[in-house]
C-alpha positions as CSV (number, residue, x, y, z in Angstrom):
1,X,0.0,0.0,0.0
2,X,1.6,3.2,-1.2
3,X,1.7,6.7,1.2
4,X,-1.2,8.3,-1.2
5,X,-3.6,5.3,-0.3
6,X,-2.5,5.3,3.2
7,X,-3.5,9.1,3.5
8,X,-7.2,8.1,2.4
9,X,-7.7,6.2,5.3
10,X,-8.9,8.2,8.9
11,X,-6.9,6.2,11.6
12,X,-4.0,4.0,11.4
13,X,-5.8,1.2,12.9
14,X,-8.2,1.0,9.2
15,X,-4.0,0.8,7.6
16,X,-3.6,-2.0,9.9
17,X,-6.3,-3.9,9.2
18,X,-5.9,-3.6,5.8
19,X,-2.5,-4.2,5.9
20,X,-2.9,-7.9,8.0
21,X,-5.2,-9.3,5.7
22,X,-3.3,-8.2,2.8
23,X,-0.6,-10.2,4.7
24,X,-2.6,-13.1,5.4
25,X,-4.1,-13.5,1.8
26,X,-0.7,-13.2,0.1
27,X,1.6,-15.0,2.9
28,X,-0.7,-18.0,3.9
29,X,-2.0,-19.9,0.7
30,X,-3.7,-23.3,1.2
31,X,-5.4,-25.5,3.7
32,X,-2.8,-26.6,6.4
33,X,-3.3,-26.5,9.8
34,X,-0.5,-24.4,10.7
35,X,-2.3,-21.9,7.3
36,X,-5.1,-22.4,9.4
37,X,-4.2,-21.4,12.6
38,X,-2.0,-18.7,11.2
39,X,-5.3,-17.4,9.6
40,X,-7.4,-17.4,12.5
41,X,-5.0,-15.7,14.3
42,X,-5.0,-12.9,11.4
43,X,-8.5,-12.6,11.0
44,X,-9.0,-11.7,15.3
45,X,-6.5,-9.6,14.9
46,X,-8.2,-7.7,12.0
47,X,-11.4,-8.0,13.9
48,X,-10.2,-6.1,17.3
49,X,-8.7,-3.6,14.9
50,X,-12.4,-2.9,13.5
51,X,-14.1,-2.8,16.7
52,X,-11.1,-0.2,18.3
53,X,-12.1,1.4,14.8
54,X,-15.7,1.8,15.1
55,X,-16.6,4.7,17.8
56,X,-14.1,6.5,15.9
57,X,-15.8,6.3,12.8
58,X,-19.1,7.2,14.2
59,X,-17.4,10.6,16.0
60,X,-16.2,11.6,12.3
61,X,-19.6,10.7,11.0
62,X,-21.3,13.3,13.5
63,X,-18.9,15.7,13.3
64,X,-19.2,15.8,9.3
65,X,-22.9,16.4,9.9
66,X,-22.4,19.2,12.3
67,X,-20.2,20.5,9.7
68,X,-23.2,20.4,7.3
69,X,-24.9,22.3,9.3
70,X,-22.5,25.3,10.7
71,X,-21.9,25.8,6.7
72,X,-25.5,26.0,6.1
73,X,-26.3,29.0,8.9
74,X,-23.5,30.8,7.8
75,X,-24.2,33.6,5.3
76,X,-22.2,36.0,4.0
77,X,-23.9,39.7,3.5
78,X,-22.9,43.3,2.8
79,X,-23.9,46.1,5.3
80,X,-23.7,49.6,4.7
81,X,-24.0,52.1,7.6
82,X,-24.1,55.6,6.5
83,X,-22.6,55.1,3.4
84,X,-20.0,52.5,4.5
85,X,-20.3,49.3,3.0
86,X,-18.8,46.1,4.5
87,X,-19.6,42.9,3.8
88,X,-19.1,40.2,7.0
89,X,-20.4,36.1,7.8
90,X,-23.2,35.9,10.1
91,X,-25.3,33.3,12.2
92,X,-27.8,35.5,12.4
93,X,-31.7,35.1,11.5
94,X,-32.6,37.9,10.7
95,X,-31.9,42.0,9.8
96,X,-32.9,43.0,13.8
97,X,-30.3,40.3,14.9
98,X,-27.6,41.3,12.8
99,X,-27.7,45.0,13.6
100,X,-27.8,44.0,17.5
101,X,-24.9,41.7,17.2
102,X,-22.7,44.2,14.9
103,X,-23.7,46.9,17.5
104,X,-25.2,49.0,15.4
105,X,-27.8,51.1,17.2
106,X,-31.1,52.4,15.4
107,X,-33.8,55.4,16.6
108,X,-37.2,56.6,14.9
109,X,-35.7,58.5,12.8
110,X,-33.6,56.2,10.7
111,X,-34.2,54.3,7.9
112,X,-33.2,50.6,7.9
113,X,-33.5,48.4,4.1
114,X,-35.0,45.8,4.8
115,X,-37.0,46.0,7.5
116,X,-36.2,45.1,10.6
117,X,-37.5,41.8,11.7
118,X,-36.6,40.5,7.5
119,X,-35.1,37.2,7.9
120,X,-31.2,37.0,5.8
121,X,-30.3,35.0,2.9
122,X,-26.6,34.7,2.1
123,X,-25.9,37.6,-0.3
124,X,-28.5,39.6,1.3
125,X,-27.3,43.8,1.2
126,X,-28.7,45.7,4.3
127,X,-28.6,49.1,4.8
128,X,-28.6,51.8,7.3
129,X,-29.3,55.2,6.8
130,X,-29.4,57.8,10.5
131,X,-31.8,60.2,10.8
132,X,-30.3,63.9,11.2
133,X,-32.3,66.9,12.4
134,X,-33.1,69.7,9.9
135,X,-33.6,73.1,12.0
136,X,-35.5,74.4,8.8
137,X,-36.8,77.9,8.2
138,X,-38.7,77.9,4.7
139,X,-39.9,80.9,3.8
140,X,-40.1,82.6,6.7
141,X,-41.7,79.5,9.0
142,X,-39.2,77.5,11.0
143,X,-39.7,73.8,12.0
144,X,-38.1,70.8,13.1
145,X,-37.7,68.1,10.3
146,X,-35.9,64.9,10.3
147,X,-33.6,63.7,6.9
148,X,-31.8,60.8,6.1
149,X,-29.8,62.4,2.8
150,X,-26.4,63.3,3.9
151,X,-26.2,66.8,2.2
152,X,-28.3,69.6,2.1
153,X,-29.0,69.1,-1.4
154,X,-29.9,65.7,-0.9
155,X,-32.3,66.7,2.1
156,X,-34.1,69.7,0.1
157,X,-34.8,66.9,-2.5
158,X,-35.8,64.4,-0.2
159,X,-38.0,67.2,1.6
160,X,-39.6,68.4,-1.8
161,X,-38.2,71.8,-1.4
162,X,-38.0,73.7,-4.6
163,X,-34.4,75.6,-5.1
164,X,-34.2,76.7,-8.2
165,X,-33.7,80.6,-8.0
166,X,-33.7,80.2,-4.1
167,X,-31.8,81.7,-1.5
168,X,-29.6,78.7,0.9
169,X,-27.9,79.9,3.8
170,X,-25.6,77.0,3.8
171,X,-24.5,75.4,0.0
172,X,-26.4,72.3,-1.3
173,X,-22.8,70.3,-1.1
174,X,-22.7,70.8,2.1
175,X,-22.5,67.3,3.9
176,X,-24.6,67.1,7.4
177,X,-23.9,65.2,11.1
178,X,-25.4,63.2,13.1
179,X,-26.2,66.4,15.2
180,X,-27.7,68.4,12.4
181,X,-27.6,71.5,11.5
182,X,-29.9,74.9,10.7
183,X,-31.0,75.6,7.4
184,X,-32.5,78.7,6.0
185,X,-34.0,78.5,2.5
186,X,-35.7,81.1,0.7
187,X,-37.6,79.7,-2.6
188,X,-37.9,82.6,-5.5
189,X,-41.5,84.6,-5.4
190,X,-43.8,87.2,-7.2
191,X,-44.2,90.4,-5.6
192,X,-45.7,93.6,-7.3
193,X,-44.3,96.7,-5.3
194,X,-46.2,100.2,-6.0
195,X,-45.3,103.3,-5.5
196,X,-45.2,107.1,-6.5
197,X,-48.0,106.0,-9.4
198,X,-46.0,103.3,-10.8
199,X,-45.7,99.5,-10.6
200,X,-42.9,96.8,-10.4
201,X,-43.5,93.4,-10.5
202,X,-40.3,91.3,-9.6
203,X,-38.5,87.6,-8.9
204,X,-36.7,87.8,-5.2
205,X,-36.0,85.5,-2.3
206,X,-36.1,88.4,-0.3
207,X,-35.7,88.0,3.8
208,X,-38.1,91.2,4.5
209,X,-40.5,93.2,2.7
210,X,-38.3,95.9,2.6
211,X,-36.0,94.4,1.1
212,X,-38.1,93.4,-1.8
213,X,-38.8,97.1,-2.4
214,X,-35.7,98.1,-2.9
215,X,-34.6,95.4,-5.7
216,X,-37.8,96.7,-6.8
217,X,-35.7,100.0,-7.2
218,X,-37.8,102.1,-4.5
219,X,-36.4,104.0,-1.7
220,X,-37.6,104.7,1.5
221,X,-37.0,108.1,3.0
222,X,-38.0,109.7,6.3
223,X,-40.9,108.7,7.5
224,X,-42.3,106.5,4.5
225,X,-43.7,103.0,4.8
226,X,-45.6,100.0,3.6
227,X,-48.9,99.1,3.0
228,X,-47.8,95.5,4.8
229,X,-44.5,95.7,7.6
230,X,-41.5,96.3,6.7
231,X,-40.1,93.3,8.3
232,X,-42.8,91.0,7.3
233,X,-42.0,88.3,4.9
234,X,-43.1,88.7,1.5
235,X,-45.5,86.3,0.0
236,X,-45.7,85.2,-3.1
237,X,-48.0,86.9,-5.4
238,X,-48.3,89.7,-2.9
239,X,-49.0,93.3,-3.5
240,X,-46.8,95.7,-1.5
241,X,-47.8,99.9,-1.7
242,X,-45.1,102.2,-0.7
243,X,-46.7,105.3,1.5
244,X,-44.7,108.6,1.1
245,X,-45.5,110.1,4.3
246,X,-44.5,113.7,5.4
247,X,-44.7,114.8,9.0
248,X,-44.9,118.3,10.6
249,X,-46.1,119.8,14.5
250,X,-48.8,122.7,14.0
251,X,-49.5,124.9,16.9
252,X,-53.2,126.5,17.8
253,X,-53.9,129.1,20.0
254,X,-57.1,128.7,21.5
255,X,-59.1,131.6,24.0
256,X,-59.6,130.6,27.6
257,X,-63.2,132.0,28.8
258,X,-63.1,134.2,32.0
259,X,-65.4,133.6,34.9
260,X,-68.0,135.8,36.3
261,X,-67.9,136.9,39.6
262,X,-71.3,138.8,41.4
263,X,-70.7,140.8,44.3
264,X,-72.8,142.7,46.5
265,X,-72.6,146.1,47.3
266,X,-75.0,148.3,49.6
267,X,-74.2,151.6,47.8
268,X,-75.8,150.8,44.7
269,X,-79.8,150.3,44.4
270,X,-81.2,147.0,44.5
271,X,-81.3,146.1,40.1
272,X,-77.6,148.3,40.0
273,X,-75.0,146.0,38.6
274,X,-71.7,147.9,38.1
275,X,-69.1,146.4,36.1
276,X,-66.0,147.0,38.9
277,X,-63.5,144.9,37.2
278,X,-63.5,144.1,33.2
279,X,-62.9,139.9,32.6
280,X,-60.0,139.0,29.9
281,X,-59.8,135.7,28.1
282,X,-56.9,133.5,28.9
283,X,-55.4,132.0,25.9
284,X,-54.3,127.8,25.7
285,X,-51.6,126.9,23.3
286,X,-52.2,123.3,21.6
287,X,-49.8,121.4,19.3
288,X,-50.5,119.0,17.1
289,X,-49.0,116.7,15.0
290,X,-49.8,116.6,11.2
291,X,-49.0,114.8,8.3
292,X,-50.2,113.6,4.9
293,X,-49.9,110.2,2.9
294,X,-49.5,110.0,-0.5
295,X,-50.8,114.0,-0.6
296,X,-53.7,113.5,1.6
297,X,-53.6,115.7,4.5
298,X,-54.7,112.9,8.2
299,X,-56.6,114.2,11.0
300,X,-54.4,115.8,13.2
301,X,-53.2,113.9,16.7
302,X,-53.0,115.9,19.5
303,X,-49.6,115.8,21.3
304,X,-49.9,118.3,24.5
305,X,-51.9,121.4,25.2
306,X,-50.7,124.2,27.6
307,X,-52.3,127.7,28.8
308,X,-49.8,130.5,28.7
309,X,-52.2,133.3,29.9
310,X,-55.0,132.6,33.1
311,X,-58.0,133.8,32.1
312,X,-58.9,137.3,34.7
313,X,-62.5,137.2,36.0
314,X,-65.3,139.6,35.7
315,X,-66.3,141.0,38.8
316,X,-69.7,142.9,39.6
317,X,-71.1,144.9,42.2
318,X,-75.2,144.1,42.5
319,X,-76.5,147.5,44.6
320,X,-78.6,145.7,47.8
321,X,-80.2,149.3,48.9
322,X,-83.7,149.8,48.2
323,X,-84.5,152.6,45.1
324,X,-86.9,155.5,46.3
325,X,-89.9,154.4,44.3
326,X,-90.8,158.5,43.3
327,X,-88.9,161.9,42.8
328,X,-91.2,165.0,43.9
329,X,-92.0,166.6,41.2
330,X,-91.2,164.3,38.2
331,X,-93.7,161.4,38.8
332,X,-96.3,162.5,37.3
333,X,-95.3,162.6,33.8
334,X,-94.7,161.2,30.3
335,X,-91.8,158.8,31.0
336,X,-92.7,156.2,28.8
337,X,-93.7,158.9,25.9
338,X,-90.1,160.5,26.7
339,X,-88.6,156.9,25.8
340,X,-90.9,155.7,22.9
341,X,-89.0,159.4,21.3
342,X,-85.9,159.3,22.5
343,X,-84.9,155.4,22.2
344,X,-88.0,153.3,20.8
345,X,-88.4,152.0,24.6
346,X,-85.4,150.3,24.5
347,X,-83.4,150.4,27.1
348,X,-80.3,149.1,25.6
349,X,-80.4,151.3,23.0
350,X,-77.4,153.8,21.6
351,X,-77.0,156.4,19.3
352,X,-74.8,155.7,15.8
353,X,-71.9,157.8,17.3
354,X,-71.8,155.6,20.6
355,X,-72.2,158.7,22.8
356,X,-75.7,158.2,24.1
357,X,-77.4,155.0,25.4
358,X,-80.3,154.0,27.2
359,X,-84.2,154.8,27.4
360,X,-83.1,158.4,27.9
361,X,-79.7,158.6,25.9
362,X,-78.0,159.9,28.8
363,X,-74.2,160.3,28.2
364,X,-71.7,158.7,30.7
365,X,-70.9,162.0,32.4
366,X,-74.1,162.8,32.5
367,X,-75.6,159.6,33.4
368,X,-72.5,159.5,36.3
369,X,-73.5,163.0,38.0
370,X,-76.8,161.6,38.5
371,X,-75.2,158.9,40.2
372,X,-75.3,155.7,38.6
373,X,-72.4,153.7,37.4
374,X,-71.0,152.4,34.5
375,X,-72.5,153.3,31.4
376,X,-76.7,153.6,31.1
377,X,-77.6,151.4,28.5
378,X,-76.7,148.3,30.8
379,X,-78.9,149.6,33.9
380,X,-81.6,148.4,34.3
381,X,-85.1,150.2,32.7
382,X,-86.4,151.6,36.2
383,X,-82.8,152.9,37.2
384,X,-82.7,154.6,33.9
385,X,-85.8,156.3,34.4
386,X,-85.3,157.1,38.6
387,X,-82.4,159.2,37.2
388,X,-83.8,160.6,34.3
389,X,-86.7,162.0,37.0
390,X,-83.6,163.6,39.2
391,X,-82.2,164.8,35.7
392,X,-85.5,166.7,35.2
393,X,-85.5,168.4,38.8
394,X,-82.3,169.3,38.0
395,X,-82.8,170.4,34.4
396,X,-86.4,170.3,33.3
397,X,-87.7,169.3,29.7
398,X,-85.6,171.1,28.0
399,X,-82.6,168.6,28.9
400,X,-83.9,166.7,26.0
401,X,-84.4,169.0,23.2
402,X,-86.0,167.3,20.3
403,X,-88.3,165.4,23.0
404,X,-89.0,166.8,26.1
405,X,-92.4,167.8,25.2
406,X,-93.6,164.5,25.2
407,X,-93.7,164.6,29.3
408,X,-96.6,166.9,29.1
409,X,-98.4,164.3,27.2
């Protein structure tokens, strides 16, 4: 037996055996006792050798089965984390077992191909994509959205998010972490901007409306504005009017009234008022502030008000002493004839040159030496005519020239 067919054999005992009954066949022809004996001996031989070979065999039998088996469970598959392919044997059943035994550790937010829970197959490709938080602002309206694209191009696309024309505050190349980032993204809009009688209509991704009006080409000065906020965002398909607005303080002076003040005085007769001290308006000073839009002049808004000048009271003196109802002499005659002449019976009446007044037309000097007070015209009717009886003691009818003989009746 040659070294090659000795190496097919599992144990030496199996070259052995083989070997003693090759022996015995080719060294012990015939039928002689001493063949015979020689055989038997041989052939025990051989047979201890296949019983010390038997458990053996069986060992290597179960252990080539178990072999079957280990190859079969094992499976060869590629898994990409993040991008990161690698492609390792497994035991395990299924895609949730391999992740947990290669330690790779999964939230909400990620997305894992296939399924967890899919039961492998050698070749299978598994792959695992993190979930990154997108701080996104679109147009004006933050929120919190979850990606699993590794770039902010690749997110905006996964999001639906158009950027053609828009504004990025961070470039679409740009790859993103586990931790996220904050993304501002402003897509391209229509707004018409109108102002001093014209209208623009223009493309932006303008941050504010006011800076859509300018690209429109409009400046704001002084006190201008917007028919929406400045700093609102603009919409689009939104209309935006510019206000020209000019702003000014006026001042108005104003006259305070003066007071009246009535007091008595025991010299004067009872229906004497006398005019002791003359009332003067104060005067309030009021600023306001004015200003017109577009040409048309707003209602003025009232900033402070202020008097600069007290107003001075009127004061009067009422007489409280009792008038003598008669004068000797006088009271039998024409008084009211005398004033239908002289005044029309009225006793506030005066002359076009202002020098007479009253039912009588006294003038003040006159009407003074008599003794009343002030000027006639603003006593009352039975004063007037008490001292226009003393006046006629004093002077008779002629004191009234054109009329005096009207007291005779």
């Amino acid at each position: 037996m040659s070294r090659t067919q000795f190496e097919t054999y599992e144990t030496y005992e199996t070259y052995e055996a083989y070997e003693t009954q090759e022996t015995y066949e080719t060294y012990a022809p015939g039928d002689g006792r001493a063949a015979r004996r020689r055989r038997e001996r041989c052939a025990g031989r051989a047979d201890g050798s296949l019983r010390r070979l038997l458990p053996r065999a069986l060992v290597l039998a179960f252990l080539a089965g178990g072999t079957t088996a280990f190859v079969t469970k094992d499976k060869a598959v590629e898994l990409t984390v993040d991008g990161t392919p690698r492609t390792l044997h497994t035991f395990a059943d299924d895609v949730t077992e391999l992740l947990a035994q290669e330690g790779v550790e999964v939230g909400a937010h990620d997305a894992i191909v296939p399924a967890p829970g899919t039961p492998l197959t050698s070749g299978e490709e598994v792959a695992v994509r993190y979930g990154r938080p997108l701080l996104l602002t679109l147009d004006g309206r933050r929120r919190q959205v979850w990606t699993t694209a590794e770039t902010v191009a690749g997110a905006l696309r996964q999001l639906g998010v158009r950027t053609e024309g828009a504004y990025l505050s961070t470039e679409g190349p740009r790859r993103i972490g586990r931790e996220g980032l904050a993304l501002d993204v402003r897509t391209e809009r229509v707004v018409t901007v109108m102002a001093d009688g014209r209208t623009h209509t223009i493309h932006t991704n303008a941050a504010t409306v006011r800076e859509a009006v300018e690209e429109a080409g409009v400046t704001l000065r002084g006190q201008d504005s917007t028919s929406v906020p400045a700093t609102a965002f603009p919409r689009d398909g939104q209309t935006v009017t510019v206000l020209r607005i000019t702003g000014f303080r006026e001042v108005r002076e104003d006259p305070v009234p003066f007071g009246v003040r009535r007091t008595e005085d025991s010299s004067l007769h009872r229906g004497t008022e006398v005019v002791q001290q003359a009332g003067r308006p104060g005067l309030r000073r009021t600023t306001y502030a004015v200003r017109t839009v577009n040409g048309v002049r707003e209602k003025p808004r009232r900033l402070h008000t202020e008097v600069v000048r007290e107003p001075l009271p009127q004061v009067v003196l009422v007489g409280t002493r009792t008038r003598p109802e008669s004068v000797r002499g006088a009271d039998h005659l024409d008084w009211e004839g005398l004033a239908a002449c002289e005044s029309g019976g009225r006793p506030d009446a005066v002359d076009p040159s202002g020098t007479y007044g009253g039912l009588y037309q006294f003038d003040t000097p006159t009407w003074h030496s008599l003794g009343g007070e002030g000027r006639p015209q603003d006593a009352p009717a039975a004063e007037q005519t008490y001292r226009a009886k003393k006046q006629y003691v004093r002077g008779g009818a002629d004191s009234w020239p054109h009329c005096g003989a009207r007291l005779e009746g």
